[in-house]
Structure formats: C-alpha cells, structure tokens
N, CA, C and O of each residue as an XYZ file, in Angstrom:
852
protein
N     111.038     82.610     78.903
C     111.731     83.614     79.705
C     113.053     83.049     80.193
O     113.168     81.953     80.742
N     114.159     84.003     79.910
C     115.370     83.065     80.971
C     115.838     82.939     82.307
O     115.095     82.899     83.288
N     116.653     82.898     82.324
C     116.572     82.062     83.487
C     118.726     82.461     83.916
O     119.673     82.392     83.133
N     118.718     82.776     85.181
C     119.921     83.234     85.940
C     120.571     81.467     86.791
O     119.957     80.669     87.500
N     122.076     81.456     86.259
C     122.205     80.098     87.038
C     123.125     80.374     88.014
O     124.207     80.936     87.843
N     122.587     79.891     89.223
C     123.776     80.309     90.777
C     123.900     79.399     91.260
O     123.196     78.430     90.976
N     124.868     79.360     92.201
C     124.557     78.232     93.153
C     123.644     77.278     94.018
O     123.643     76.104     94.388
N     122.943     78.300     94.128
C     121.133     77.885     94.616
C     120.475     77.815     93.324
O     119.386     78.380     93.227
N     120.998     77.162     92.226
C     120.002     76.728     90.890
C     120.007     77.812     90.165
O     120.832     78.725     90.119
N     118.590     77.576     89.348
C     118.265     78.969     87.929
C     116.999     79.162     89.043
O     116.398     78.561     89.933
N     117.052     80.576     88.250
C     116.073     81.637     89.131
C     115.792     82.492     87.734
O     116.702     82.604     86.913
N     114.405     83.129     87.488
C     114.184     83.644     86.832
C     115.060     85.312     86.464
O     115.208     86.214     87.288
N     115.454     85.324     85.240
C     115.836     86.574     84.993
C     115.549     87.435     85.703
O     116.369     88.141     86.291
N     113.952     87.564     85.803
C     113.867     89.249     86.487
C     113.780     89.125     87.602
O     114.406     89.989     88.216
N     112.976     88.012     88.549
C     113.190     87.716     89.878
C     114.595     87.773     90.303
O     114.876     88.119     91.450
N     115.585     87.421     89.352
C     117.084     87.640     90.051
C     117.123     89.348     89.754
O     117.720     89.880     90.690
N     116.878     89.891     89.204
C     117.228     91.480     88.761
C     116.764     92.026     90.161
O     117.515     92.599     90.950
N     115.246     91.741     90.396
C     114.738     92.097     91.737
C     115.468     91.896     92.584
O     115.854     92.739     93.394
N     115.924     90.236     92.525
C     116.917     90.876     94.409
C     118.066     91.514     94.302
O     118.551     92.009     95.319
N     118.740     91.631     93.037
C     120.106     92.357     92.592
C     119.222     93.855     93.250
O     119.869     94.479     94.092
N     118.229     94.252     92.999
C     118.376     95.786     93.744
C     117.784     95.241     94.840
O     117.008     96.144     95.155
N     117.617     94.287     95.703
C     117.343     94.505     97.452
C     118.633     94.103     97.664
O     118.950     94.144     98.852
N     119.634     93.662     96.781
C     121.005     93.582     97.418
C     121.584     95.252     97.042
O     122.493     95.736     97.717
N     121.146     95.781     96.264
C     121.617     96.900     96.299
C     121.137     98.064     97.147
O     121.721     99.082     97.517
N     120.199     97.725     97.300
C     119.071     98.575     98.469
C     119.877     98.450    100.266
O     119.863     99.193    101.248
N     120.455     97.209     99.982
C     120.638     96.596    101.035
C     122.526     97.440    101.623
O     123.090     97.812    102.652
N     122.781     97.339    100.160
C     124.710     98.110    100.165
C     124.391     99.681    100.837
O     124.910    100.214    101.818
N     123.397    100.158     99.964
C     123.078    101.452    100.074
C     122.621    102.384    101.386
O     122.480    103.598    101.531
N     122.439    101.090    102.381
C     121.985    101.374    103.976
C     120.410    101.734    103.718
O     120.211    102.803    104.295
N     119.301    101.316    103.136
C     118.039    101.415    102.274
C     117.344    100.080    102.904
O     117.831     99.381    103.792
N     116.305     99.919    102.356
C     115.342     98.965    103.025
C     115.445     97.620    101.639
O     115.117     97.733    100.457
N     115.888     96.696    102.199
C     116.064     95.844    101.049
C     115.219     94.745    100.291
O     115.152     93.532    100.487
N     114.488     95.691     99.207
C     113.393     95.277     98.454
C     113.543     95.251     97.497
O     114.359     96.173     97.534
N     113.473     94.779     95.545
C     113.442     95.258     94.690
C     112.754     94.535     93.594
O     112.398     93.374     93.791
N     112.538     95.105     92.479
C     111.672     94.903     91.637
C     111.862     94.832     89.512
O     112.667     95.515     88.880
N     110.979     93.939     88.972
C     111.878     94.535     87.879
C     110.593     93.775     87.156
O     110.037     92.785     87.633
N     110.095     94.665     85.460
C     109.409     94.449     84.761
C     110.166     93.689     83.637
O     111.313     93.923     83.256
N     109.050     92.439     83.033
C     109.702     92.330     82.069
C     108.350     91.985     80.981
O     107.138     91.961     81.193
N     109.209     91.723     79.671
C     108.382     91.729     78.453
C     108.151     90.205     78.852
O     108.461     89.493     79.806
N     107.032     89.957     76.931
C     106.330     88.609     77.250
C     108.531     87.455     76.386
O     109.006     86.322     76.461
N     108.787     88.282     76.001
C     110.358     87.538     75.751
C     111.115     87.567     77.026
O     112.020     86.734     77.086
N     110.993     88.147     77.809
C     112.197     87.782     79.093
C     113.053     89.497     79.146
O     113.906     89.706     80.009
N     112.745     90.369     78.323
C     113.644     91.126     78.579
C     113.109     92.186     79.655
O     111.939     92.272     80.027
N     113.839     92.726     79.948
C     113.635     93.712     81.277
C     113.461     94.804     80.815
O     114.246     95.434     80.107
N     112.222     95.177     81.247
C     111.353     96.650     80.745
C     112.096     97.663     81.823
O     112.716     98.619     81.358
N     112.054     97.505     82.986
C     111.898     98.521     83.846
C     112.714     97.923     85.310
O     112.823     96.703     85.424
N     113.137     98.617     86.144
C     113.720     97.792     88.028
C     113.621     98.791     88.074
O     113.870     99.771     87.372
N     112.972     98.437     89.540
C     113.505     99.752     90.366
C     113.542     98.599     92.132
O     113.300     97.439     92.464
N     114.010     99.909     92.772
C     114.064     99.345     94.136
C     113.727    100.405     95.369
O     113.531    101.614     95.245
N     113.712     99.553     96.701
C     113.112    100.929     97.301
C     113.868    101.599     97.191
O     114.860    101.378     96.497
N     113.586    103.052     98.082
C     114.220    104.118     98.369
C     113.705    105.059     98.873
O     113.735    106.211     98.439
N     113.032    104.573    100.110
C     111.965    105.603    100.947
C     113.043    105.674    102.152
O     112.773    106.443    103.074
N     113.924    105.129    102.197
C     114.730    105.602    103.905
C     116.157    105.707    103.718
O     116.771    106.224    104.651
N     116.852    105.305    102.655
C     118.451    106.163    102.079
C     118.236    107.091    101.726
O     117.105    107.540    101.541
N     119.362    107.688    101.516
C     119.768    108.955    101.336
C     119.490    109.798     99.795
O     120.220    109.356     98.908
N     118.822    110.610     99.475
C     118.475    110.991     97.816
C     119.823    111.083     97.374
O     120.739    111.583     98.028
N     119.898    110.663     96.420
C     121.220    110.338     95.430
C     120.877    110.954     94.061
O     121.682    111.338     93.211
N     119.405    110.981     93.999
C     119.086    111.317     92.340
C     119.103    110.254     91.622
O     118.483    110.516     90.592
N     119.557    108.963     91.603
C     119.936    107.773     91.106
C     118.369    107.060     90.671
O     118.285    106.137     89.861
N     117.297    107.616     91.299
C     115.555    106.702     91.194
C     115.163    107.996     91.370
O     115.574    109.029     91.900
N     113.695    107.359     90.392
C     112.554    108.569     90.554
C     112.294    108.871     91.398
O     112.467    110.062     91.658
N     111.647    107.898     92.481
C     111.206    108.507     93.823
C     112.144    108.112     94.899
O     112.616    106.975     94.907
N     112.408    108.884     95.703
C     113.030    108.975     96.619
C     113.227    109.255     98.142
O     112.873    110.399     98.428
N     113.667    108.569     99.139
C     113.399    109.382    100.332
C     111.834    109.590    100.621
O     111.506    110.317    101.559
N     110.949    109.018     99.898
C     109.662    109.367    100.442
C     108.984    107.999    100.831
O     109.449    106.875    100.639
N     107.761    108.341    101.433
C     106.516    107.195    101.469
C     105.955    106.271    100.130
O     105.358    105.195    100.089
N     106.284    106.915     99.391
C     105.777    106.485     97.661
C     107.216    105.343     97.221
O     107.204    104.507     96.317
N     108.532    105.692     98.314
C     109.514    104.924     97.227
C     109.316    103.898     97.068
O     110.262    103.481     96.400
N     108.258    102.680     97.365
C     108.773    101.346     97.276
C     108.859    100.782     95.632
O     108.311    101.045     94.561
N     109.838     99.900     96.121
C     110.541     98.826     94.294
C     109.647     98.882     93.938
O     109.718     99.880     93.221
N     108.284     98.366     93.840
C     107.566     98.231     92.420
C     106.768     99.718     92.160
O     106.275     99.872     91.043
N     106.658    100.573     92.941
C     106.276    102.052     92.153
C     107.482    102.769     91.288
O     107.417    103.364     90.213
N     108.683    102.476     92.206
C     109.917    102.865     91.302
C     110.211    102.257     90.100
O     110.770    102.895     89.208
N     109.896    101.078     89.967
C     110.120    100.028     88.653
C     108.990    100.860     87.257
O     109.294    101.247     86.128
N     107.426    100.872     88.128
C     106.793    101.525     87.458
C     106.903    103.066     86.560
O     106.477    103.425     85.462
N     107.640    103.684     87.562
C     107.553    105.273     87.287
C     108.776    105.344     85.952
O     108.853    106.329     85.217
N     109.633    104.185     85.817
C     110.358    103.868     84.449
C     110.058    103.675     82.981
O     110.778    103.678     81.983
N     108.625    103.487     83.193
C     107.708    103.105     82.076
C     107.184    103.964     81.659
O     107.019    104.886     82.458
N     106.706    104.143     80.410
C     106.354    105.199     79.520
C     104.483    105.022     79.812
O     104.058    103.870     79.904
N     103.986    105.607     79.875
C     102.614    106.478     79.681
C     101.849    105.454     78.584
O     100.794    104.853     78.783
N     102.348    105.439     77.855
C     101.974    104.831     76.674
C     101.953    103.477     76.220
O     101.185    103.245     75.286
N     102.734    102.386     76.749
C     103.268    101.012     76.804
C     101.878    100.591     77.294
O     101.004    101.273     77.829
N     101.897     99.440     77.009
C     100.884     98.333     77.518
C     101.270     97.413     78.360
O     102.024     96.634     77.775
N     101.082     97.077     79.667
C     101.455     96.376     80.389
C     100.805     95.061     80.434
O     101.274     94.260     81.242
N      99.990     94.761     79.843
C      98.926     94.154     79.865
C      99.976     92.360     79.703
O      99.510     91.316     80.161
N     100.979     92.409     79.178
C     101.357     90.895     78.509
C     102.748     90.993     79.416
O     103.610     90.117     79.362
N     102.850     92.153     80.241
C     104.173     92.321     81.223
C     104.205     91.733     82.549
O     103.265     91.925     83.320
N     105.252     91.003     82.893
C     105.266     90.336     84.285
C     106.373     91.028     84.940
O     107.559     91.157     84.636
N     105.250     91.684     86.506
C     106.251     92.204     87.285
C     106.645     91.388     88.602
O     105.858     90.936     89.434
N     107.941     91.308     88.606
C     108.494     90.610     89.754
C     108.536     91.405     91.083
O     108.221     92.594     91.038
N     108.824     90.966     92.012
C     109.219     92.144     93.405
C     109.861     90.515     94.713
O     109.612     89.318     94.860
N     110.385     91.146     95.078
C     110.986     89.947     95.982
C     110.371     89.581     96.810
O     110.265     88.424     97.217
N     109.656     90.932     97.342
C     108.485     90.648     98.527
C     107.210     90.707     97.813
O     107.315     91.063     96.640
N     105.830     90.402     98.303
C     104.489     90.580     98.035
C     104.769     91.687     98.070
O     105.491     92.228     98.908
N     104.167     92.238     97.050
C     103.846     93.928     97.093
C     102.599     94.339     98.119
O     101.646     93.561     98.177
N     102.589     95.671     99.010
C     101.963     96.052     99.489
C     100.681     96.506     99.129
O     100.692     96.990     97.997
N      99.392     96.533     99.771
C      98.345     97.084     99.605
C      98.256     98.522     98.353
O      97.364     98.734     97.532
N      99.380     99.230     98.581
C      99.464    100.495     97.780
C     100.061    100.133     96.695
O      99.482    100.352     95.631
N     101.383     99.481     96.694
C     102.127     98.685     95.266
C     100.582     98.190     94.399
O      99.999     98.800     93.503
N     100.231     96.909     95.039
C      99.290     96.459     94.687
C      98.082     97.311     93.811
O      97.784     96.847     92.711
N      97.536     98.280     94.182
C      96.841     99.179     93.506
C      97.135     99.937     92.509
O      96.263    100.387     91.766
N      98.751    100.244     92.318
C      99.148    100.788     91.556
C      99.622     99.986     90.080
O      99.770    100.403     88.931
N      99.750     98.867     90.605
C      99.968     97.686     90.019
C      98.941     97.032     88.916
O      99.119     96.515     87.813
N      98.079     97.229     89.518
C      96.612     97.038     88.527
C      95.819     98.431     88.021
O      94.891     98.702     87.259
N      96.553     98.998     88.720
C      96.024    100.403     87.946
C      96.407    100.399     86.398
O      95.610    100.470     85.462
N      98.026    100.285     86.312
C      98.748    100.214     85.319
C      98.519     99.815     84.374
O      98.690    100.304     83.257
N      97.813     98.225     84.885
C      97.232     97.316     84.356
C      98.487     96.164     83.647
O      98.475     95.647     82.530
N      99.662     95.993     84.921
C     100.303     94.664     84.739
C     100.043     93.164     84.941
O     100.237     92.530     85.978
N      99.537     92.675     83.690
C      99.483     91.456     83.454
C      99.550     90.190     84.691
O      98.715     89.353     85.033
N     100.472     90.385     85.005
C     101.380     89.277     85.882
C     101.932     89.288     86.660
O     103.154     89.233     86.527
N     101.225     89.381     88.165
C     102.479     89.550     89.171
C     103.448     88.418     89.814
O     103.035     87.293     90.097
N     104.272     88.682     89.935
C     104.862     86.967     90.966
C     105.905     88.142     92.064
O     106.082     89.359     92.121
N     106.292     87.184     92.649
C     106.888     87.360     94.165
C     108.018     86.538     94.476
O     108.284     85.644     93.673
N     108.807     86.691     95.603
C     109.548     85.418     95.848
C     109.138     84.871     97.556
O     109.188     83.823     98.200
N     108.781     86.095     97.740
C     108.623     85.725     99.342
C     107.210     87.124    100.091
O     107.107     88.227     99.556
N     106.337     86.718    101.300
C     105.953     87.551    101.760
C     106.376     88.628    102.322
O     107.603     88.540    102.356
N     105.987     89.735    102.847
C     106.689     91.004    103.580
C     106.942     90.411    104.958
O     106.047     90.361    105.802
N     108.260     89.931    105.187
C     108.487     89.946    106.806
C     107.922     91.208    107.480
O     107.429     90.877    108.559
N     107.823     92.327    107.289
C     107.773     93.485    107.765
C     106.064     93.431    108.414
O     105.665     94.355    109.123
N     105.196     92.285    108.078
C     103.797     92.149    108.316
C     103.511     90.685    108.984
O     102.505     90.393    109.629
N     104.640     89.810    108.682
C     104.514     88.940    109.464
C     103.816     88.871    111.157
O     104.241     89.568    112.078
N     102.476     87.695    111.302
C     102.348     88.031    112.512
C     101.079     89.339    112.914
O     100.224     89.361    113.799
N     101.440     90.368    111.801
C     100.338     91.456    112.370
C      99.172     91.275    111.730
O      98.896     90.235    111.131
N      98.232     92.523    111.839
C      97.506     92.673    110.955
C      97.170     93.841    110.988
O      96.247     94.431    111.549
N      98.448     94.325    109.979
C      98.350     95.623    109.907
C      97.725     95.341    107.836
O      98.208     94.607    106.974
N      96.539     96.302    107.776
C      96.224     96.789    106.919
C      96.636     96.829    105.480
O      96.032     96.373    104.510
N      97.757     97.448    105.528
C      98.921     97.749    104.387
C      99.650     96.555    103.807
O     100.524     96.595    102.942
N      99.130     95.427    104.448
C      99.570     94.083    103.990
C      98.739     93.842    102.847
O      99.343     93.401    101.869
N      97.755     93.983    102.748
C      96.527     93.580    101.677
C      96.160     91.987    102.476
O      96.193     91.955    103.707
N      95.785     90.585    101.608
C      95.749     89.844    101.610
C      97.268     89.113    101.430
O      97.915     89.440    100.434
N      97.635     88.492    102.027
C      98.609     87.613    102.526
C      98.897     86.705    101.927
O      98.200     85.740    102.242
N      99.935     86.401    100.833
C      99.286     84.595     99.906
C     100.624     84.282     99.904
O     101.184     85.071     99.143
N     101.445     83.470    100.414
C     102.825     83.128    100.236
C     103.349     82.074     99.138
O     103.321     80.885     99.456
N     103.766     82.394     98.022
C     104.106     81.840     96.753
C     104.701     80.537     97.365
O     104.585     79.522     96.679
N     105.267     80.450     98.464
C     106.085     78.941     98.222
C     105.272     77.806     98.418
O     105.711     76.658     98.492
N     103.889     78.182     98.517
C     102.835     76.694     98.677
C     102.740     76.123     97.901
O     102.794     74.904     97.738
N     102.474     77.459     96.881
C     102.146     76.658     95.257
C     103.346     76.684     94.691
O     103.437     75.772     93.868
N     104.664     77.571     94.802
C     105.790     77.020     94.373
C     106.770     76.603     95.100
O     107.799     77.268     94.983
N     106.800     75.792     95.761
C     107.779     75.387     97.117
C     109.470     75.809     96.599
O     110.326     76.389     97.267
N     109.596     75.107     94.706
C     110.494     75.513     94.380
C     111.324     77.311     94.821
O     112.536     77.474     94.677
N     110.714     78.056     95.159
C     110.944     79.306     95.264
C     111.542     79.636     96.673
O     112.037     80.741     96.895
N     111.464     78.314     97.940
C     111.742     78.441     99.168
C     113.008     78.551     99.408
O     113.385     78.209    100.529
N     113.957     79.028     98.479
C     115.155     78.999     99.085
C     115.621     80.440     98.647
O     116.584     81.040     99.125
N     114.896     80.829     97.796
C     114.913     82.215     97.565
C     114.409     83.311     98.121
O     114.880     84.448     98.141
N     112.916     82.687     98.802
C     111.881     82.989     99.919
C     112.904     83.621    101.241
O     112.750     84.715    101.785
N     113.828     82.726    101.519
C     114.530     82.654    102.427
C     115.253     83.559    102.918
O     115.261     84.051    104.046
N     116.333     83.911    101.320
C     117.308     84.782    101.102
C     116.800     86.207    101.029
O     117.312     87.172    101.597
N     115.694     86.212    100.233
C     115.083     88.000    100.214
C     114.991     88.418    101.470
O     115.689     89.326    101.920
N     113.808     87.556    102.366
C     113.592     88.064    103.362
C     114.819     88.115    104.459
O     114.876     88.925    105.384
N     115.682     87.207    104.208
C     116.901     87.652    105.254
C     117.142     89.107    104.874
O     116.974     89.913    105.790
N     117.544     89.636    103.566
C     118.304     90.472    103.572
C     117.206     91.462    103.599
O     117.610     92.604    103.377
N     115.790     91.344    103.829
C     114.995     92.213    104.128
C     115.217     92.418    105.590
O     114.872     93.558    105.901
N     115.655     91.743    106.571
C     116.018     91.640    107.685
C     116.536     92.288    108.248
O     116.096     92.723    109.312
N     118.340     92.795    107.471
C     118.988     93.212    107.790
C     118.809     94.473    108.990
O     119.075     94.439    110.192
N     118.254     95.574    108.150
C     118.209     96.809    108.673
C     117.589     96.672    110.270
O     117.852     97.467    111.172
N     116.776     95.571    110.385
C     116.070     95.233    111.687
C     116.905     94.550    112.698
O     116.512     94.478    113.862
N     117.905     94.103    112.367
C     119.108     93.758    112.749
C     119.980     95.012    112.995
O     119.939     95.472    114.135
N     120.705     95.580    112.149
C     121.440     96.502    112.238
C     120.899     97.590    113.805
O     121.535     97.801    114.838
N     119.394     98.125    113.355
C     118.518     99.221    114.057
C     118.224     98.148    115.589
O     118.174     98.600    116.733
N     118.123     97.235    115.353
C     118.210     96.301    117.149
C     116.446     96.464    117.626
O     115.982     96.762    118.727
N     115.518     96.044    115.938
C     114.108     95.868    115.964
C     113.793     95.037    116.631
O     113.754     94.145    115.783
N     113.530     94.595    117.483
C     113.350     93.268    118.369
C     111.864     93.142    117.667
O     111.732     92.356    116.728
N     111.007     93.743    118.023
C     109.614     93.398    117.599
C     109.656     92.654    116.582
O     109.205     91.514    116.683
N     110.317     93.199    115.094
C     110.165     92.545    114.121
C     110.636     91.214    113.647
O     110.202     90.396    112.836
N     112.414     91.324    114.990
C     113.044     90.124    114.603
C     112.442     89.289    115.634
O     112.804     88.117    115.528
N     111.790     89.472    116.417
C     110.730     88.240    117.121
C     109.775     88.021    116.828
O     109.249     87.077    117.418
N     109.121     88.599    115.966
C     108.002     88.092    115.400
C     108.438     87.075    114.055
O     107.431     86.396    113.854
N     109.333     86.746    113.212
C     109.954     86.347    112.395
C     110.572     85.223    112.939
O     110.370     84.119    112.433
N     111.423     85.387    114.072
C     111.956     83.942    114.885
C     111.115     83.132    115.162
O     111.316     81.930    114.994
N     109.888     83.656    115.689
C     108.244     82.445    116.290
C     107.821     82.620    115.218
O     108.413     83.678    115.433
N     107.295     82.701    114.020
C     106.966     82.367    112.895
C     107.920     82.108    111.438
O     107.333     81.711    110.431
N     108.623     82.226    111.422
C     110.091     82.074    110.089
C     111.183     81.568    110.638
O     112.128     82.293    110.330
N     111.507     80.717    111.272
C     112.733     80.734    112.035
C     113.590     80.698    110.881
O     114.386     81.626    110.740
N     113.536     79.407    109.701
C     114.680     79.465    109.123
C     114.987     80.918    108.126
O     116.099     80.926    107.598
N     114.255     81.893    107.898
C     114.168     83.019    107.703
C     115.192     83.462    108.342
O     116.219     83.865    107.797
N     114.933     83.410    109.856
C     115.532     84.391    110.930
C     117.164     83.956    110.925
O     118.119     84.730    110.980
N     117.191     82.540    110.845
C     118.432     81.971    111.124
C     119.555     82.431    109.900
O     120.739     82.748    110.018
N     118.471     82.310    108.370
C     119.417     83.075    107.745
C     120.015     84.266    107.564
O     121.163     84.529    107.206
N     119.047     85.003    107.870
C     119.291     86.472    108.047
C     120.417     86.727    109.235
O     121.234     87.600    108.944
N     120.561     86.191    110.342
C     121.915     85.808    110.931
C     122.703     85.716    110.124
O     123.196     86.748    109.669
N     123.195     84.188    109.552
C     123.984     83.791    108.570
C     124.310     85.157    107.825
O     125.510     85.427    107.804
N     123.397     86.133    107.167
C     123.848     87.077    106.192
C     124.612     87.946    106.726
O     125.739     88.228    106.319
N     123.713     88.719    108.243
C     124.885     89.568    108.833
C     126.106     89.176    109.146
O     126.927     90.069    108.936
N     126.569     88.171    109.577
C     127.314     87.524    109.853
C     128.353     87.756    109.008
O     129.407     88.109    109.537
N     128.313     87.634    107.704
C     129.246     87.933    106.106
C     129.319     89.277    105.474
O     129.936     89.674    104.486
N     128.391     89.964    106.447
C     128.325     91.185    105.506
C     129.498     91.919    106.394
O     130.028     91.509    107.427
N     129.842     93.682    105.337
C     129.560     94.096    104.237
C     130.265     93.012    103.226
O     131.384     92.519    103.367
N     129.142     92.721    101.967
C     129.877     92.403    101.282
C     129.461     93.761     99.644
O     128.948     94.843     99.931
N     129.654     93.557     98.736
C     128.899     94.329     97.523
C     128.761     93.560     96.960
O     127.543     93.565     97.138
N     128.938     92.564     96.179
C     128.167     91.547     95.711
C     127.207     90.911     95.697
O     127.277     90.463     96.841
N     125.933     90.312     95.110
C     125.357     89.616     95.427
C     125.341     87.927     94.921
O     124.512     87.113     95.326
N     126.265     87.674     94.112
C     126.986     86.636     93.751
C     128.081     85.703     94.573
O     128.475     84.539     94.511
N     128.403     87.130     95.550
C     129.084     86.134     96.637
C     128.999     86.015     97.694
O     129.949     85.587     98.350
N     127.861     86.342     98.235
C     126.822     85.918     99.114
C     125.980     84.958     98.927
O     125.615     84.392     99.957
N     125.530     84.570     97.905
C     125.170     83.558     97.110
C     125.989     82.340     97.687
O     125.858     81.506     98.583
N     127.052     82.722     96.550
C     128.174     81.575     96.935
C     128.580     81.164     98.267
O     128.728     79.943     98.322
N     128.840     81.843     99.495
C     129.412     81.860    100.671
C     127.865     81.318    101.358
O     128.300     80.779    102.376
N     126.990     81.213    101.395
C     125.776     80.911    102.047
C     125.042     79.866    101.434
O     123.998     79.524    101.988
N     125.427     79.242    100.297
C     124.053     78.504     99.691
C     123.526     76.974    100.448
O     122.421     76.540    100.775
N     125.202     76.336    100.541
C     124.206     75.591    101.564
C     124.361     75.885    102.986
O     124.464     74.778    103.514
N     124.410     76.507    103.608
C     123.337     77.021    104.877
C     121.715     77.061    103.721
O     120.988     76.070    103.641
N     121.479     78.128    103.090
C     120.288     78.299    102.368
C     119.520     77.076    102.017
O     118.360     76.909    102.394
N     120.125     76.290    101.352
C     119.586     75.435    101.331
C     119.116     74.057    101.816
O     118.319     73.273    101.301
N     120.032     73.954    103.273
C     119.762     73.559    104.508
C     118.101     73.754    105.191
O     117.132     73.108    105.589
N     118.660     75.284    104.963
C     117.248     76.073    105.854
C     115.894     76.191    104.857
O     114.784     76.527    105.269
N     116.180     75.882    103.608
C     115.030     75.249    102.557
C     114.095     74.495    102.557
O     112.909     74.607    102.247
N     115.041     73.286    103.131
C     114.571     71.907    103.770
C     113.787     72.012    104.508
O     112.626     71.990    104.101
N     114.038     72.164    105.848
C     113.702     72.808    106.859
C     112.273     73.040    106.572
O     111.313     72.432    107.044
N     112.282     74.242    105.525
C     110.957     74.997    105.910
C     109.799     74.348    105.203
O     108.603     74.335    105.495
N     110.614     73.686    103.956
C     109.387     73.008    103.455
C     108.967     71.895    104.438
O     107.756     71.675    104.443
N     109.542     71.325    105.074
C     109.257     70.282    105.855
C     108.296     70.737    107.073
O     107.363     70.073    107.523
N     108.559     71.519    107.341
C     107.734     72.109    108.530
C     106.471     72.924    107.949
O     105.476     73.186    108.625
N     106.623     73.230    106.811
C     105.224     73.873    105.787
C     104.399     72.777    105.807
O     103.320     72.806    105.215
C-alpha cells in the first residue's frame, strides 16, 4: 500500500485521504472527521467525510443528518455488489458504535484508525462502542493521533464547549495543546500547510504523549 510523505513522515495513502476530508470537513464549518476505502493495492475505493452539521451542498450522499458520519458516507459510495471483504477502511477517529455496525455489516475486511473519538473521551456514553486507542500498539501513529483530534477539536473551540475541551485537557493534554496551536493558524485551506507550519510543535507534543503513555 503507499504511502503519503509530509513533514511529520509517510502516512498511509488512505489514512492521509481521511484527514484530507476532516481538513475539509473542518474548511466547510462541519465536524472534522473523515474516511476513505481502499483496495488490497492501495487504491482508493471510496472517502467520504462527515456531514451531519454543515450546510447540504449536495456535494455527499448523506447529509445534514444523524446518519452523516465519514465512514457511512465513504460507504454509501460503494456499489451493492463489490466485496469488501479484502478492503481496508480508514477513518481518523475510531468509528462509532453505529459506523461500527455498518462497517461489518458491509463486511469490510480491515479497519484501522488514527486516533480515538475525543468527542467520548472521559464519558461513558454508549455510542462509543468499546474504546481501543491504536497508538499502544502503534505508537508510530501518535503524531497523527494528535493532529486529527486537534482538528476534531476545533468546532469545540470555535462553539466555547468547555465540557468537551476540559475533559480532553485532564485527559489529552498534548491533544488539547495542539488543537490550540491549530486555531491559532487557522483559517487556513490547506492541509499541507498546516502540516508544514505545525509539525514540530506536533511532534514535540508526540513525545510528550508517548512518554507519558
């Protein structure tokens, strides 16, 4: 499978496609999540991203609703007929309890992640499913871990969520600290130069977390 090279290293093709739409989720004033299928060669079957709280554009299948999240939208791209079975779907965050079901409904092969749902951090709300944070077993992934969930952040920032951004500060700090760092630079439209303009802060706050993991 290939592989995307940035400043913060190579990152998998579709795992980078995924956060290319939570950075686009993120431009769009949207909840910044995204997702992307690929074959057993590396190529990209399917992305989608959320789109349960921007504005309908027509641009994604689902829209504006409860159903939009990235990996049902990634899904609803796929034909009826395809076999998912040898397909690996990415999503930036753990997919939710409902992703999740739909996910094996489908019957996709392979899931990976880059980071947990800040949005569950701390609770125990339901809709989380089971909780498993990829950077234990791939620590390599902690700097990416980092970056999703900042810019999953944002909107909780923007909207002045205290709940969420304090529950994230006492459990994620370097999370929290980056997600600072991001507002801080934004608007930008790029996600290449946010990349660039942040990596080492990012990878500062990498350190950090593995060390304290």
């Amino acid at each position: 499978m290939g592989t995307v090279e940035t400043k913060l290293g190579a990152l998998d093709t579709a795992a980078w496609v995924a956060l290319e739409g939570a950075f686009e989720a993120l431009v769009a004033g949207g909840l910044p999540c995204g997702s992307a299928i690929t074959d057993q060669t590396g190529e990209i079957v399917a992305r989608g991203r959320n789109h349960a709280y921007d504005p309908i554009t027509g641009s994604d299948v689902l829209e504006n609703t409860p159903l939009a999240h990235a990996e049902l939208n990634a899904l609803a791209r796929v034909r009826t007929s395809r076999d998912l079975s040898g397909d690996t779907l990415w999503s930036t965050q753990q997919p939710c309890s409902m992703c999740t079901s739909a996910i094996e409904f489908c019957g996709v092969g392979t899931t990976r992640y880059l980071a947990t749902d800040p949005a569950f951090t701390a609770t125990s709300d339901k809709r989380a499913g089971s909780i498993d944070d990829p950077t234990r077993d791939h620590p390599e992934l902690t700097v990416w871990a980092i970056l999703a969930n900042a810019l999953f952040l944002q909107p909780s920032i923007t909207k002045g969520d205290t709940s969420r951004l304090d529950r994230n500060k006492a459990n994620e700090p370097e999370t929290f600290a980056a997600a600072e760092s991001v507002a801080a630079v934004l608007p930008l439209q790029h996600l290449p130069d946010l990349v660039g303009m942040l990596a080492t802060d990012l990878e500062a706050l990498a350190q950090k977390r593995r060390m304290r993991m």
